[in-house]
C-alpha positions as CSV (number, residue, x, y, z in Angstrom):
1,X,-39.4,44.2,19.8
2,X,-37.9,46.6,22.4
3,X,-37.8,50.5,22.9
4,X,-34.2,50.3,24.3
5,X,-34.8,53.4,25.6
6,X,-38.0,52.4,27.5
7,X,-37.1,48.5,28.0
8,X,-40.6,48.4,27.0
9,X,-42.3,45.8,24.3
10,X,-43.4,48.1,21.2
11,X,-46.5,47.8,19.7
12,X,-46.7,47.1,15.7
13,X,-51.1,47.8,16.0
14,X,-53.4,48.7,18.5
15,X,-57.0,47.7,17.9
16,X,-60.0,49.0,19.7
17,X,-62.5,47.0,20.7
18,X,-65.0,46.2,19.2
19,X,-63.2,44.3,16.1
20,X,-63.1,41.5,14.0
21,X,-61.4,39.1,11.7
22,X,-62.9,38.1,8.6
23,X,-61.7,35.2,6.1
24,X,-61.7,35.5,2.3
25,X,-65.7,34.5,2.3
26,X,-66.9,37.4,4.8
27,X,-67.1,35.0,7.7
28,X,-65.9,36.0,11.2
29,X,-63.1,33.8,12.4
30,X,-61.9,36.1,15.2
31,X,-63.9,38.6,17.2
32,X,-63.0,40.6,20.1
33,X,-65.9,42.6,22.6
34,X,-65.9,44.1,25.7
35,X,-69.5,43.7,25.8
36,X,-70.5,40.1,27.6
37,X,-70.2,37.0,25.9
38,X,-74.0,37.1,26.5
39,X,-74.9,39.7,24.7
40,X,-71.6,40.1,21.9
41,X,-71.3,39.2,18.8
42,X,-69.3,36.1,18.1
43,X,-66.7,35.0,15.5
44,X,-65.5,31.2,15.4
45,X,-62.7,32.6,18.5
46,X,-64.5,35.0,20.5
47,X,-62.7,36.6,23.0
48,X,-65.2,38.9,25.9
49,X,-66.0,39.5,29.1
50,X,-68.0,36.3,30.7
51,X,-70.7,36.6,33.4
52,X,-68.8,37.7,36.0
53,X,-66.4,40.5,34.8
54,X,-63.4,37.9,33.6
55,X,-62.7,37.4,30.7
56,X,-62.8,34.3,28.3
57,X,-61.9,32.7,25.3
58,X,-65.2,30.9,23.1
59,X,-64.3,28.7,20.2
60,X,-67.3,27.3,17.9
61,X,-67.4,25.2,15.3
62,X,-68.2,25.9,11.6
63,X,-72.0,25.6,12.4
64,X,-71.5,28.3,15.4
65,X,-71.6,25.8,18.3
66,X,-69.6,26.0,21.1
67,X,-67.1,23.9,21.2
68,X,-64.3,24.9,24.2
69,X,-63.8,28.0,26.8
70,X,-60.7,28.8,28.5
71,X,-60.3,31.7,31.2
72,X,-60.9,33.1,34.2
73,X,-63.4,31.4,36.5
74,X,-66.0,33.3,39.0
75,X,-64.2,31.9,41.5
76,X,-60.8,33.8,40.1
77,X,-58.9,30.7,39.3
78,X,-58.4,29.3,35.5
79,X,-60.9,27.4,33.4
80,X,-60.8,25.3,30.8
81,X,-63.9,23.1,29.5
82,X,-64.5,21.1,26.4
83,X,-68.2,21.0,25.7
84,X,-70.1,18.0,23.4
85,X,-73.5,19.1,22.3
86,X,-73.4,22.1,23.9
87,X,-72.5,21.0,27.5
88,X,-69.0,20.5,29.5
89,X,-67.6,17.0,28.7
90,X,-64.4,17.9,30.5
91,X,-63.6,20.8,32.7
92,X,-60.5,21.7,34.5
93,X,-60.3,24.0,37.0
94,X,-58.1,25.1,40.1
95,X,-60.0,21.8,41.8
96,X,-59.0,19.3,39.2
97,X,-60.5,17.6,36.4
98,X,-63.6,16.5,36.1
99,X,-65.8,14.2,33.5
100,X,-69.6,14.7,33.2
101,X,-71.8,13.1,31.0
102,X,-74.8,14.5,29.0
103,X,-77.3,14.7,31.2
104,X,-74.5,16.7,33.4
105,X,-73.6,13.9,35.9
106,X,-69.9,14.6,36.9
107,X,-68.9,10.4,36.3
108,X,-65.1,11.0,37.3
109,X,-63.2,14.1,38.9
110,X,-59.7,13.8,39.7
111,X,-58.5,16.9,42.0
112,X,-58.2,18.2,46.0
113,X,-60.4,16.3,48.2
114,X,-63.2,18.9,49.1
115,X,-63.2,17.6,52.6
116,X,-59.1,18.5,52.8
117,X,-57.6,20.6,50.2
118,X,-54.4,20.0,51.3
119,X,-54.9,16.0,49.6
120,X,-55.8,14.5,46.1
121,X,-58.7,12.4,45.2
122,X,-59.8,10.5,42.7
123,X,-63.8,9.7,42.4
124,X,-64.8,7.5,39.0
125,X,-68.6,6.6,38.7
126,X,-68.8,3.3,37.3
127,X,-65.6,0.3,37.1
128,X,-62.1,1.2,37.5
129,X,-60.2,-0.8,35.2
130,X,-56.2,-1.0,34.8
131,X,-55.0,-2.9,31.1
132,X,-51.8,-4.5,30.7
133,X,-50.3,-3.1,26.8
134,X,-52.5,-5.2,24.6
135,X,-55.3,-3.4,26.4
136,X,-56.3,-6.6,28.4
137,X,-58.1,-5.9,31.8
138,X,-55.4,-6.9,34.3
139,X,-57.2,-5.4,37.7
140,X,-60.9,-4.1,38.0
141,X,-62.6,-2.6,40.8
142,X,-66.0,-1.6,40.8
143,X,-69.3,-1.8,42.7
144,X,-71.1,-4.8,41.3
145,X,-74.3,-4.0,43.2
146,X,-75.3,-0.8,45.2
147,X,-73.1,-1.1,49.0
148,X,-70.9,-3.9,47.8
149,X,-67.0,-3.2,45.8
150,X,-65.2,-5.9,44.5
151,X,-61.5,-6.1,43.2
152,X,-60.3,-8.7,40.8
153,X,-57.0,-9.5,39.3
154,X,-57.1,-11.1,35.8
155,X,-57.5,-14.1,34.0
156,X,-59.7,-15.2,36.7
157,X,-62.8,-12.9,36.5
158,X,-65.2,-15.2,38.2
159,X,-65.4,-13.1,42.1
160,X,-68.5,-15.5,43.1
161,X,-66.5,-17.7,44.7
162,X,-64.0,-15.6,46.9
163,X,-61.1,-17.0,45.4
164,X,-58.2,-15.4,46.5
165,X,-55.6,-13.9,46.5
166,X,-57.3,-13.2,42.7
167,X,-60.6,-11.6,44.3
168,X,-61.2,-9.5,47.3
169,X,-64.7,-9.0,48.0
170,X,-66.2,-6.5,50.6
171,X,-69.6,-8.2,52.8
């Protein structure tokens, strides 16, 4: 609602931080600090300063692990990241998108090209692989040994022989 006198959004409540949210059981399901996410109490949504003076949103799961983060980056830019086991799975950021696996390998980013900003890249570790709607392999492109790349255009998957136009081979 409005003050029509103001033009100004009225409030219904104001809250001072600290607070938090319980459900019917005692458990927190919502928590708000301006203490650091490092050193604040957390419900399932947490929402805190992070490391660097921003602030974030933290959702766990039932078990109190976190799960996602949205926000403000260091770097001043939004955040997003969905975390499996407790590291980033998928992050977005102002750079793009990226895909890391457990040990924390970045295996795919899609986003500016760090060397010019002003173009888009796309890096995958491992085959690239375009599926017709079945979800047959029509195209694959990949690196079948370290130095070599090798495109091949379906239903002939055999690349040994050079046999083109269906395989293009690098040497």
């Amino acid at each position: 609602k409005t003050d029509p006198s103001k033009g100004t959004l009225k409030m219904g409540q104001k809250f001072q931080a600290p607070f938090s949210i319980l459900d019917e059981n005692g458990k927190v399901i919502f928590s708000v600090s301006d203490d650091p996410y490092s050193v604040g109490f957390r419900g399932r949504v947490h929402v805190a300063p992070g490391s660097g003076g921003n602030y974030n949103i933290w959702v766990h799961n039932a078990s109190g692990t976190l799960v996602a983060t949205m926000g403000e980056s260091k770097a001043g830019a939004g955040f997003f990241s969905a975390l499996m086991n407790g590291k980033d799975a998928v992050t977005m950021t102002g750079e793009g998108f990226g895909v890391e696996n457990a040990a924390g390998k970045l295996l795919a980013h899609m986003g500016l090209d760090p060397a010019n900003k002003t173009r888009a890249r796309i890096v995958l570790r491992g085959p690239l692989s375009l599926t017709d709607e079945a979800g047959n392999t029509v195209v694959d492109a990949g690196s079948p040994q370290v130095g070599l790349g090798a495109v091949r255009a379906w239903p002939n998957a055999n690349c040994r022989a050079s046999a083109l136009p269906a395989c293009i081979k690098g040497n």
